[in-house]
Structure formats: C-alpha cells, structure tokens
C-alpha positions, 0 to 999 in steps of 0.5 A: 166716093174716094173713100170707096173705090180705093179697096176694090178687093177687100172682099175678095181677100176677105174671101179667100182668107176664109176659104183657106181656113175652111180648106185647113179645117177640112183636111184636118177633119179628113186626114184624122178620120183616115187614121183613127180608121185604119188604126182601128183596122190595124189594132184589130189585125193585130189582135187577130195575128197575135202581134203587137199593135202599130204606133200612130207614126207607123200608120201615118208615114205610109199614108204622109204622100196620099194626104199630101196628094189629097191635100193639094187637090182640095186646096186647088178646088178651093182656090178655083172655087175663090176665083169663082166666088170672088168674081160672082160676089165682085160683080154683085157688089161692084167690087167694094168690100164689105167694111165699104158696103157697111159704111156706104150703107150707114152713110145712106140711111143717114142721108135718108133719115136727114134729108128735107126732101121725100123720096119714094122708091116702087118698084116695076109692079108699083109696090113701095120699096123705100120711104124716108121720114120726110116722105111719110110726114109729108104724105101723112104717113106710119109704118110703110113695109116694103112691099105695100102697093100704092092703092094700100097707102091713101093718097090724094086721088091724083098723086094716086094716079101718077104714082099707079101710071108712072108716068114722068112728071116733072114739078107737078103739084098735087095736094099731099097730107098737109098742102101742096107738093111739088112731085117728081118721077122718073124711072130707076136705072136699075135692072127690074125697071123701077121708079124713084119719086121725090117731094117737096113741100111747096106750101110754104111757096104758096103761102108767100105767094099768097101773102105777096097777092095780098100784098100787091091786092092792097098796094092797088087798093091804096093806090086806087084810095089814094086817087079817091082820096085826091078827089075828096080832097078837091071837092073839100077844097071846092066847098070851101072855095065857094063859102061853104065851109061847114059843108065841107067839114060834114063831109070830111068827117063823114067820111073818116067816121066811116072808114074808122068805123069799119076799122074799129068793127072789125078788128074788135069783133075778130080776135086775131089780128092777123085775120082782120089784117086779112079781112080789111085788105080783102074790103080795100081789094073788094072795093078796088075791084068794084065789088061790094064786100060784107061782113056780117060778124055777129056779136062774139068774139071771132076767135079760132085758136088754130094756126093762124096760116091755115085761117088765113088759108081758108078765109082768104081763099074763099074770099079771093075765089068769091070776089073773082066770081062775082067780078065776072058776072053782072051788077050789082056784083055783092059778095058776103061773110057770114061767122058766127061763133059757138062754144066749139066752133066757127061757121063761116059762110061766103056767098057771091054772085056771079055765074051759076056753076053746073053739077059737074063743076060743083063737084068738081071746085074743090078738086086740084087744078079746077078753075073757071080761068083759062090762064095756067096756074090757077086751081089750088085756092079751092084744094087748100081749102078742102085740105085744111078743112080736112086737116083739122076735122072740119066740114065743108059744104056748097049751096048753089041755091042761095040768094042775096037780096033776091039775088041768085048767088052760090054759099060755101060754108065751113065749119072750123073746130075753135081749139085742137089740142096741141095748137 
C-alpha cells in the first residue's frame, strides 16, 4: 500500500493537464471563427464601398484585447471547473491516481484468480456481484454474470438460506458441489450494505478426521484382540498344563484359520486394497463394539475404478452410522453388506438393526446436521454420502421394512457406477 498512497494527486494533475488543453483548443476554435467572421464582414463592406480589402493583422489588432479578455475568463472557468472536478473525482477514488487504480486492479484480480479460498461478493438485494475461481470449483459453478440472484445458482438448500437471510455466520459447515465447506458471512463496509462471503474446503479435514476415527477404531480393536488373545493364550496354556495337548493345538489352529480365513475372503473378493483396509478395520470395529458384522460379497471381483476416497467415503460412512444404530438397540445387535457386481455397476447394500426411524426422520437422514446423538458435531457422515453418490450419478435409497433373520432392521442401498471417465 506504500506504493499506493505515495501519488495522491496524480490524477488531479492528470486532470488539469487535460483541461488546459481542452481550454487551448477551445479558444483557438473561437478566436479563429471570430476573424474568419468579421473578415467576411469586412471583405464585403469593402466591396460595397469600393476600397480596398483590410489584411488579416488589421482585423485581428482591434479585437487582440477582447480575445485576451475572452481568454482569461474561459481559462478561470476551467481552472474552477478542475478544482471541482478534481475534488468530485478525489473524493470517489480516495485520492489515488489512475495509473494507481490500474495496477490496484491488476493486483486484485490476481489476487482473486490465485487465491485457494472462495470469496463471494452480493450485494444488499442478495445478487452475486463477484465470483473468483475457487468459489465456482467449490460450489460447482460456470459462468456467474454479476447480477445473478442466489436462487439462479443451485446451492444446496441450506447454503441457500444463509446466503438468502444473510445472516452472520462464522465457520458453519454446510455441503458444497463436491464436500463440506466451512462458510463465513459478514456484512461489506461498504455504503449499499453488502455482504462478503468466504469458502474453504473442509473435506480434506474431514477425510483425515475420518481416517484418524479409523484409526483410533482399530487401535481399540486390537487392544481389545489383544485382551482376547491373552485369553487364548491362558486357556492354550491351561489345556497343555493338565495333559491335553492335542486339544490345545485344535484350538489354537481353529482360531488362526478363522481369522486367515476372513482375511484371505476378503481381500480376494474386493479389488482394491485400501477398501479391504476399510472393510477389516470395520469387522475388528464391529466385533470390538459388540456388534456382528457380515459380509456378503458374491463371488466377483468387488472392483469400482472410482476415487478410491469417495469409496471409502461411502462404504465407510454407511458402515460407521449402521454399527452405531445397531449399537444402540437390543440384541442381538447384526449389521450387513450386501455387493454385488455387474458389467456397469456395484450395488451396495447395509442393513442393521436398531431403533426403527419414523417418516419424518427418513426423509431427513441424508440431510447436513441430522443425527440421532444429542452430541454436537455429528450429522455429516450421511450428507457426504448422498453428495458422492450424487457426484458420481449414482442412486441412493431407504428400506425401512428389511429384516435380518426375522429380524426388523432398516437397508440403505446404493448403487455406484464401476468407471467414469476420466477417473
């Protein structure tokens, strides 16, 4: 800003310099018509008289004064006109020139273009004024000509709202084009009363969180494997002790060969490996939280050639919420997946048990913010689902009326296209 507020009156200067001229042009323009006009008067005076024609000196000398006069008077208009111009255009423009407002600009829009947040300007009426490029990438948006209302850009219903009530909001989330956004809105200092609204991407965030959930969900598991394990061990121990051994090595080996078993069906059925990750952490998490998770994977390959964050986003939300509803019900507490795999698409299918959900909050369990916890900080799981479900021009569905073994239970069902191009 040095740069700036060092050339406060270049415009002014700028200004007068081109009054001036315009003044010397003018008087030029009227002091020659003045004697073209009165040589044609003389020349035929003259020629009426019969005497010789006056020279142009002649004419000129006897009116020198008058254009003199006629000349200070429009230079003293224009300098009053500068002075009023300069402080009209001074006071607009804050008193920098315009080489200053040229590069300021320059600078902006570069700063716009560059920037890795999304800024979005409206005005008092809720019309978009600005749109830089990370606010159309994250909000999935083209060409926004200033001037287009909110209702004209298709937000998410509530980003919508904030942006219609503006309303100060300060690090809410709420789901943009392709995750969650952390969205701030304050009003513009500015004379029509504006607001100025800002995007960050927050899915990142919540990825890691995600993966740190995992984490942590398989650090107790395998502390609670761990407690098993001593157990086993001790009974091994035990059946030796008193003369059994055959007995203890049956079920030694049992025990290996189911859990090698599990393994081996697993991550030969999926084809990715970070998805089988995923599915092995959520049976330890399962089994930790006394739940009992299947996996009912067919017999092809469980290969989906998408981003293998947005699987994991689906699969792993879906599993997370059905493990937590089933949790909370009575025994016996069964969660499942169901995949099956066609030529063009993956079905996936979780079904738990749990407490039954009413009309009202099945229609709203894909919504940001819904949640069965009373605990803050919860209801995104479901809404990153439907958003990459979306995303990817999947379908999404409910059956509340499922069973597992006779068992009421509630199915949420997805189907995921195997490729998009470009992935």
């Amino acid at each position: 800003m040095a740069y700036v507020m060092r050339r406060p009156s270049e415009l002014r200067r700028q200004v007068l310099w081109l009054q001036a001229w315009t003044v010397a042009l003018l008087i030029l323009v009227v002091c020659s018509t003045s004697i073209v006009l009165a040589k044609e008067q003389a020349d035929r005076a003259a020629a009426v008289a019969g005497v010789p024609a006056p020279g142009w000196w002649e004419l000129t000398r006897p009116e020198l004064r008058s254009l003199l006069g006629l000349a200070c008077l429009m230079l003293g208009i224009s300098i009053a006109g500068n002075a009023l111009v300069s402080w009209r255009v001074r006071r607009s423009t804050r008193g920098k020139g315009t080489q200053t407002l040229a590069w300021m600009l320059d600078f902006y829009e570069g700063v716009l273009h560059a920037a890795r947040e999304g800024l979005l300007l409206l005005d008092a009426s809720g019309q978009v004024q600005l749109v830089n490029d990370e606010a159309r990438r994250l909000l999935g948006l083209h060409d926004v000509p200033p001037g287009t209302g909110v209702a004209e850009l298709g937000l998410p219903a509530t980003l919508a709202n904030l942006l219609t009530e503006g309303r100060t909001a300060y690090d809410e989330l709420h789901l943009g084009a392709n995750g969650v956004l952390v969205v701030n809105q304050l009003p513009a200092q500015t004379a029509d009363g504006g607001r100025i609204v800002t995007l960050r991407d927050h899915t990142q965030l919540q990825r890691l969180l995600g993966e740190l959930d995992a984490v942590r969900s398989l650090a107790e598991s395998l502390q609670a494997q761990n407690h098993e394990a001593s157990n086993r061990l001790h009974t091994v121990v035990s059946l030796i002790e008193i003369g059994q051994p055959d007995k203890a090595r049956e079920f030694a080996v049992s025990e290996l060969q189911l859990a090698q078993a599990m393994t081996d069906r697993v991550v030969g059925t999926v084809g990715d490996p970070v998805l089988a990750s995923l599915l092995l952490a959520k049976l330890a998490q399962a089994q930790e939280r006394g739940v009992l998770l299947g996996l009912d994977l067919g017999s092809e390959p469980l290969d989906v050639r998408l981003p293998a964050q947005d699987v994991v986003t689906v699969v792993g939300n879906l599993l997370d919420n059905a493990i937590e509803a089933a949790r909370g019900g009575t025994a016996p507490r069964r969660v499942e997946l169901v995949a099956r795999t066609t030529r063009e698409y993956v079905d996936l299918a979780v079904t738990n048990t749990g407490a039954e959900l009413g009309a009202t909050d099945l229609a709203r369990m894909f919504d940001r913010g819904w949640s069965t916890k009373a605990e803050p900080g919860h209801g995104l799981g479901l809404a990153l689902v439907r958003s990459t479900v979306e995303r990817w021009q999947g379908q999404l569905m409910v059956d509340p009326d499922s069973e597992i073994d006779d068992l009421p239970a509630l199915t949420v069902r997805v189907r995921l296209p195997r490729a998009v191009s470009g992935v």
